[in-house]
N, C-alpha and C positions, 0 to 999 in steps of 0.2 A: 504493500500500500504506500501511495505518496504523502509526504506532507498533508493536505488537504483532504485523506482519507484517515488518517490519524487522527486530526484535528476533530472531525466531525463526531470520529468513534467517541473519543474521549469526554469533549466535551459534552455531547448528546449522553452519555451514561452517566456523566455527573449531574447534569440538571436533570433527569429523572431520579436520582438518589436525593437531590434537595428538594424536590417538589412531592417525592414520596414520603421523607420525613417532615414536611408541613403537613400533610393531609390526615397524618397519622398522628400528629401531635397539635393541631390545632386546638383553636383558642377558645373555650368554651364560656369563660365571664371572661368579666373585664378585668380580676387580679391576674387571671391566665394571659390577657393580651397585655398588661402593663406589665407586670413582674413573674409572668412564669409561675403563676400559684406559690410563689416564696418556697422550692419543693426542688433546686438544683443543688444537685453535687460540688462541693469544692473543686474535684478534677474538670469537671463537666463546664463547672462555669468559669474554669482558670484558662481551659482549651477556646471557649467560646468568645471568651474576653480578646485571648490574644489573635484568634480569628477577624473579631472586632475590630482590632486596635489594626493589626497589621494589613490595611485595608492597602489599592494599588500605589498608594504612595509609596511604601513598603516594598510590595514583591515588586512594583514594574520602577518606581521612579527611583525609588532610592539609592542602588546602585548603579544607576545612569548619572545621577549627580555627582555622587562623589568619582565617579568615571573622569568626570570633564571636570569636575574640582579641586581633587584629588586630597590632601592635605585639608583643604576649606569643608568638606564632607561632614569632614567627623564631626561637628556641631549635630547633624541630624541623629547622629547614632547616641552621644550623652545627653540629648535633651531627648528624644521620644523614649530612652529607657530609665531614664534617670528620673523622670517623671513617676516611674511606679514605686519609688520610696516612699515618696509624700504621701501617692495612697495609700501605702501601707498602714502609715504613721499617723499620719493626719486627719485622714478621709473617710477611706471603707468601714471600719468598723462603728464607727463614729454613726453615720446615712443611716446604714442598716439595725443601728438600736435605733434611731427614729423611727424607721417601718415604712415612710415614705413612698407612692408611686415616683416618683419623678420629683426632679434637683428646683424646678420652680413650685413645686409642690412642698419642701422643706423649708424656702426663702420667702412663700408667702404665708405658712404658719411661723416660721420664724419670729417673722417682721410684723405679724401680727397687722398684715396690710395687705387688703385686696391689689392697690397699686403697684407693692411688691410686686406681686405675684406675677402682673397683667408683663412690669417691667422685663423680669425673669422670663416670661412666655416668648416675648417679644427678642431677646438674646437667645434664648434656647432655638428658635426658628432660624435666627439671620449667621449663627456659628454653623448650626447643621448644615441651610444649604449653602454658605462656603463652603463644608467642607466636603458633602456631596455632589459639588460640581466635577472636584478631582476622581471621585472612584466613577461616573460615568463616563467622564471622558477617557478615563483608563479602559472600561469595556469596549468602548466604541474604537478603540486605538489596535486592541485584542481582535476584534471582531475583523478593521477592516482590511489586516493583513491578513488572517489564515483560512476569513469566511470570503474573502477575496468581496468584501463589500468597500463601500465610502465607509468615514467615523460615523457620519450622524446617522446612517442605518445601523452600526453598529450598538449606536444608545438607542434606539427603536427597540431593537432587541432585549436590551438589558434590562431597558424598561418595563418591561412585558415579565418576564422571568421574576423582576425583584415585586412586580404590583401583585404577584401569584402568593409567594407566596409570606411576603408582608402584611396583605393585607388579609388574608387567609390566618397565617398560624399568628401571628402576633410574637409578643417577646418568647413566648411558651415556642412555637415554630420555630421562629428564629434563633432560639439560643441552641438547639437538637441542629438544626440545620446547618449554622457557625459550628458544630462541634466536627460533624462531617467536610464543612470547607476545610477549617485547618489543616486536618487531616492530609486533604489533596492538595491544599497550595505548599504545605512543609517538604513532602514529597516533590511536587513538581520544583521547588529552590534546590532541592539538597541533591538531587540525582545530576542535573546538567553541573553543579558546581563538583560534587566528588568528578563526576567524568574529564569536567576543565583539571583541575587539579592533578589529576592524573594525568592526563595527558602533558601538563606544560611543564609540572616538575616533576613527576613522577611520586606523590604524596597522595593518597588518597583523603586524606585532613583538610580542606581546603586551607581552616583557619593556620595551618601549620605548612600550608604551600604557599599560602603569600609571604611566606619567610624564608621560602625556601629557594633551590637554585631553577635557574632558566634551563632543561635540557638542552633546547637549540643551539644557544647561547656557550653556557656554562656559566653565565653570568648570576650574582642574584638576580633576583626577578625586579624588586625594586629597585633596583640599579640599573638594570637593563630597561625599563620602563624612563627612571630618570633620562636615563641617555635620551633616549627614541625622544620623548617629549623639548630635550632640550637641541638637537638637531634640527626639529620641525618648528623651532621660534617659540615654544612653549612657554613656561615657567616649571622648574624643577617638581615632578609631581607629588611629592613628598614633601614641598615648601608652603607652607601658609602665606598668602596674600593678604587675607582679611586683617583690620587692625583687631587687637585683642579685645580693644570694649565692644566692637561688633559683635564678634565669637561669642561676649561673655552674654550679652545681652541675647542671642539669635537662643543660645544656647538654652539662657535662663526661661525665656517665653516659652520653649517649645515643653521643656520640664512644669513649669508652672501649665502651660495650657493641657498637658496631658490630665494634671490630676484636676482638671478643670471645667474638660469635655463632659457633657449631661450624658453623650451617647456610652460611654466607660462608667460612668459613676454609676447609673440607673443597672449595670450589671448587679452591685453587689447590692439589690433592693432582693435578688432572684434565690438571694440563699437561706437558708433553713434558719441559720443562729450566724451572731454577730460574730463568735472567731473563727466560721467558717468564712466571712469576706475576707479576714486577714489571711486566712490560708488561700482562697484563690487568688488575690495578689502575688502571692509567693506561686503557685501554681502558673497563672500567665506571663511572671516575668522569665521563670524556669522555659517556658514554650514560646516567647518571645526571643530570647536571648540565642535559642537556636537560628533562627533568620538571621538578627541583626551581625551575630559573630561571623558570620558567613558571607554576609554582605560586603566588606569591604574587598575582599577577596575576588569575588564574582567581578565586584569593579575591575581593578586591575589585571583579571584575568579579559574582560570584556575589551578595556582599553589596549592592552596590549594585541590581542588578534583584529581588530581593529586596524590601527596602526601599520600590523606585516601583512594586512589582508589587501587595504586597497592603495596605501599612499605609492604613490610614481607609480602605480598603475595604468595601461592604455583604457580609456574608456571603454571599447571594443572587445576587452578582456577581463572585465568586471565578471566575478562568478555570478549565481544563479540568484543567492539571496540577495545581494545588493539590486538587481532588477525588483523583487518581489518588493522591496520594500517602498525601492522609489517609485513604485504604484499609486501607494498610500499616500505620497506624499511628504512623509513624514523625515525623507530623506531626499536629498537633489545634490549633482551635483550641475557649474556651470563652468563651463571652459572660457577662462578670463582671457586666457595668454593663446590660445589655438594651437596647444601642441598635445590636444587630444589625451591627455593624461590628467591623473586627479593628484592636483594636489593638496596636500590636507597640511597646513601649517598653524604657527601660533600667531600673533598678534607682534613679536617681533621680528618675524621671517622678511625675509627681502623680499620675496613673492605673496599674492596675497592669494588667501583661502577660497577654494572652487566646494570643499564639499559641507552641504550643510547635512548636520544629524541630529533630531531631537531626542533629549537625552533618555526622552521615558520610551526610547525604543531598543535602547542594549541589554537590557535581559531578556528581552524577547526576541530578540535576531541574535544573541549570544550565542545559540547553538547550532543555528544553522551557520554563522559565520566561522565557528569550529569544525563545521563537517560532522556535528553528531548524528547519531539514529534518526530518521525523521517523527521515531514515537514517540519522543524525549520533547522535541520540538510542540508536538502537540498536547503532551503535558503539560511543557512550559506556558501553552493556552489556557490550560485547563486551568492551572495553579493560578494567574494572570487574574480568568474570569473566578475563581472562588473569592481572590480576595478583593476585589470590587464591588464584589455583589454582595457581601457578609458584612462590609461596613456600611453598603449604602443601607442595607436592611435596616442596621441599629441606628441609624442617624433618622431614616424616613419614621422609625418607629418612635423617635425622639419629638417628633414634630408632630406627630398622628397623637400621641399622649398630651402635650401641652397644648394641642390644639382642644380634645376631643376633654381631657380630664380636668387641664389646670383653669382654662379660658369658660370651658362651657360648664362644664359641673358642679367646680369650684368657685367661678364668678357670677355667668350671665343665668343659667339655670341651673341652680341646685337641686332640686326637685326635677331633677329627667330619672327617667328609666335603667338599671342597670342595661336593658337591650336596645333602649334607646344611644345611651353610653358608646356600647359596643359598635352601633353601625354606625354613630357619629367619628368615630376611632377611624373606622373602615372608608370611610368616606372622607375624612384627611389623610388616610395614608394615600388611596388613591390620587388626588389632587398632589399630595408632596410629590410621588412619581415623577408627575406632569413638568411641576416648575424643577425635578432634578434635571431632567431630560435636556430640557431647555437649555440648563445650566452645564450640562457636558455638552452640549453642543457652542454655548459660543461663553469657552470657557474665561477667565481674566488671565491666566498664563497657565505652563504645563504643571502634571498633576502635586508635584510635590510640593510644588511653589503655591497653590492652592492653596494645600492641607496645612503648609505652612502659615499660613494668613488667619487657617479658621484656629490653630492654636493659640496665635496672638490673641484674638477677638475671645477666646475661651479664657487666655491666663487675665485679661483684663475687663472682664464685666463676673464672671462667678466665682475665681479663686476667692478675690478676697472677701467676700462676702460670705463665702459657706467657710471659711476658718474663721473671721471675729464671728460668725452665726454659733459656730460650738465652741469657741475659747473666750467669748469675751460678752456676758452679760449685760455690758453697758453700751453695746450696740444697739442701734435704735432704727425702727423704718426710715425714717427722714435719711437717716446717714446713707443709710444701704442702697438707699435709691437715687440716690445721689452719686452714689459712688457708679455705678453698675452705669448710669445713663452716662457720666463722663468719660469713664475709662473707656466704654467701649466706643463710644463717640469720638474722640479723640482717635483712638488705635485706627479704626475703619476710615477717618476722613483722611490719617497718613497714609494709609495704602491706597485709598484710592486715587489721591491726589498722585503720588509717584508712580505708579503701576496702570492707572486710568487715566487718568487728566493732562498730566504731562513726561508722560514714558521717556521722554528723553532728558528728561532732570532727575534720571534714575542713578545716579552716580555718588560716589560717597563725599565728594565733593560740594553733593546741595545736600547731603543730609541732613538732620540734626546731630548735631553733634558728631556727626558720624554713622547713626543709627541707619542701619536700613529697616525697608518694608518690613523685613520677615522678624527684626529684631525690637519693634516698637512695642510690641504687648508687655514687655518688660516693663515698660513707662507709664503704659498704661495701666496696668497692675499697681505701680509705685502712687499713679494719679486714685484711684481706684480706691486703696490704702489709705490713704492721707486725706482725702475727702468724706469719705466715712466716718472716719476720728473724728477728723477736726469735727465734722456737723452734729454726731452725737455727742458729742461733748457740749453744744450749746443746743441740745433737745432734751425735754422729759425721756429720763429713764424708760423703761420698757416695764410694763406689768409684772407684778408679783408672779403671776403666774408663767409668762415666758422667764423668768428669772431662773424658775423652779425646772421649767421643762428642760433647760441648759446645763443644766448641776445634774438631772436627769439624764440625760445624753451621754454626757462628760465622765459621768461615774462608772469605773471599772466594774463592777456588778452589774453582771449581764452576758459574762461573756459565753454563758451557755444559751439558752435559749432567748431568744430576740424579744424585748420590751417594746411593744408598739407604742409610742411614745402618745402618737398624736391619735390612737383611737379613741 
């Protein structure tokens, strides 16, 4: 079988395994569609977290980044993992003594304010679909190489698949269902990387071949990479560019926005007892930390065959996969100079660059640019679409609850129906679909750089509110909402200003300070902070009774069975 008959096997038998465990786990009330009957496993919900969490930012974009960034990278790897401290520490156990459906559901009993809440609804919607623009455009990117379609048919597709069974099983589906994606997309990372590894240095370890020697060569691999990059006008791949307060900030948001995200938090609402959340943290970082370790790896494995595969290549003798891709679009090259060869250089080369590649396309052309198996290749589909589809699920499912429980049930009708509830739920996730769709189709930039924005947007409208919400009694509505409308207002008008409005002031030269886009939530977070403070501190204290319910929360007793704080 070809390429394209692999593709279809594989990926067709996985969407019948996740649409057969929706069907089968489907959501019968509305604690089944919000929280999974509070009735998951630690393992179950540590796999499905990191399912969650390692959405196509993860398997398709992340090692495309750090590919072309090389050194600058690593910011992505210590802020998305580094972020599961805090929820260890900070967060999960904390949420789940409250008993909580949903994180705007905590912050408007919290706050002891419907406005809260409405505020909180309104950030849980505008974080998600930033951040669901990136995993559709990641499907549609999967789809429109190996389905040999355009992208925006591609999110047609994905569409369709996530409306299934989103809005069918609910958190209850989708957590069963995420347990299954993991599963395939860990597999589809780890088999094309042991085979790279193998092949290039003769290691079966990946994370122990990016240290080790170049066969072809004899060279190390990072050394032989440094070279190549610095012959083609590069910067040494292994040299950081970025200034250090960038790094520290990109770094800081991205850790702050993980334990920040509603679509991660509202996992450990799903579990049975309060130290079961701590142990699925420790569970998803365990199952996390297999990708990301490996990730750096796959880069440099990616960049280097890259590199020996097409530069000072004749056009006319491009292999099979560079044709396939420049289909898509997502790859061109253009003959500047007319001597029918690609050249691929850095920004200091005497000759300027013919070939363009977009970065969230090298884990996915990885293996066919290696000459692997072509069933490996349609793995690498398979894995690509699971983890797309397993984050857009928990984020659409994030919007379907704050629409359907926080907005309608908790504010505008409190007196609806538990099945009235349920199809109100049904009927925002479908809509959420809709505007994702839209939103991988005319995305704001590629996928990682996305996910990166809705982490800011996350560290700077909920962090700080949901830690003074459990550590500090003399938080008050007024502050909270205050804080939560600045921070994020602020973060999102930086991004859109340099990233939308004037793209070519995109330079760290107009930044603040220095700061770029992806590293503003940090500021915002700091704004966030201090606006909070300051305002409760010149407002009426908070009722005896939120007093009480925060010493409640906060109290180590509990950590067998979960205290529903707010029933």
């Amino acid at each position: 079988m070809n390429v394209q008959a692999w593709t279809f096997l594989l990926v067709a038998a996985s969407f019948a395994l996740y649409i057969g465990i929706a069907i089968w786990s489907r959501a019968r009330s509305t604690k089944d569609f919000y929280v999974a009957g509070t009735g998951v496993s630690p393992l179950a919900n540590g796999m499905a977290t990191a399912a969650d969490w390692m959405s196509a930012a993860s398997f398709i974009s992340m090692a495309g980044l750090i590919s072309f960034m090389g050194y600058d990278g690593s910011v992505y790897l210590m802020g998305w993992t580094g972020g599961y401290v805090l929820l260890a520490l900070l967060l999960a156990p904390y949420l789940r003594k409250y008993g909580a459906f949903t994180v705007p559901d905590f912050v408007g009993d919290r706050y002891y304010s419907q406005t809260a809440r409405i505020v909180a609804v309104v950030c849980a919607i505008f974080v998600s679909f930033t951040y669901v623009a990136g995993q559709m455009r990641g499907v549609g990117i999967v789809f429109s190489r190996f389905l040999e379609v355009d992208v925006n048919t591609g999110v047609y597709i994905g569409m369709a698949i996530v409306f299934f069974y989103a809005v069918l099983g609910g958190m209850k589906g989708i957590t069963y269902t995420q347990v299954a994606q993991y599963c395939v997309l860990i597999f589809a990372y780890m088999v094309p990387a042991i085979f790279l590894s193998l092949m290039i240095t003769g290691n079966p370890i990946p994370q122990l071949g990016l240290g080790g020697v170049d066969q072809g060569s004899g060279m190390p691999l990072l050394e032989r990479l440094n070279g190549l990059h610095e012959e083609l006008g590069f910067a040494s791949y292994t040299a950081g560019t970025k200034s250090k307060l960038d790094v520290f900030f990109i770094t800081a948001a991205l850790m702050v926005g993980t334990a920040g995200l509603p679509h991660v938090i509202i996992r450990f609402y799903t579990v049975p007892r309060v130290r079961d959340a701590r142990i699925s943290v420790g569970w998803a970082l365990v199952f996390i930390a297999l990708l990301y370790t490996t990730a750096p790896a796959v880069a440099v494995f990616a960049r280097t065959n890259l590199i020996a595969s097409v530069s000072e290549r004749p056009y006319s003798e491009v292999p099979e996969w560079f044709t396939n891709w420049e289909a898509t679009g997502l790859l061109s090259f253009q003959d500047l100079n007319g001597d029918s060869r690609i050249q691929l250089t850095g920004p200091d080369a005497a000759v300027a660059n013919e070939l363009t590649v977009d970065p969230d396309i090298m884990v996915l052309a990885n293996p066919e640019i290696a000459g692997l198996p072509d069933w490996v290749v349609g793995l690498v589909a398979a894995g690509g679409l699971a983890a797309a589809l397993s984050t857009a699920a928990g984020l659409l499912l994030v919007v379907s609850s704050a629409v359907s429980h926080d907005l309608l049930k908790r504010a505008l009708r409190p007196k609806i129906t538990e099945r009235g509830e349920l199809i109100a739920a049904r009927v925002a996730a479908g809509a959420a679909v809709l505007v994702a769709g839209y939103l991988g189709i005319n995305p704001p930039g590629f996928v990682a750089q996305v996910v990166a924005f809705a982490f800011g947007l996350a560290a700077s409208s909920f962090f700080p509110v949901i830690i003074l919400g459990i550590f500090s009694k003399r938080t008050t509505r007024e502050g909270a909402i205050a804080g939560m409308i600045a921070g994020i207002t602020f973060t999102a008008a930086y991004i859109v200003y340099f990233k939308l409005v004037h793209p070519e002031l995109n330079t760290a030269d107009n930044w603040w300070f220095g700061i770029s886009p992806e590293g503003i939530g940090t500021v915002g977070m700091l704004l966030n902070f201090t606006l909070t403070l300051t305002v409760s501190r010149f407002t009426p204290e908070p009722p005896e009774e939120i007093r009480t319910m925060v010493e409640l929360v906060r109290v180590p007793r509990g950590a067998g069975a979960a205290h529903e704080i707010n029933a």
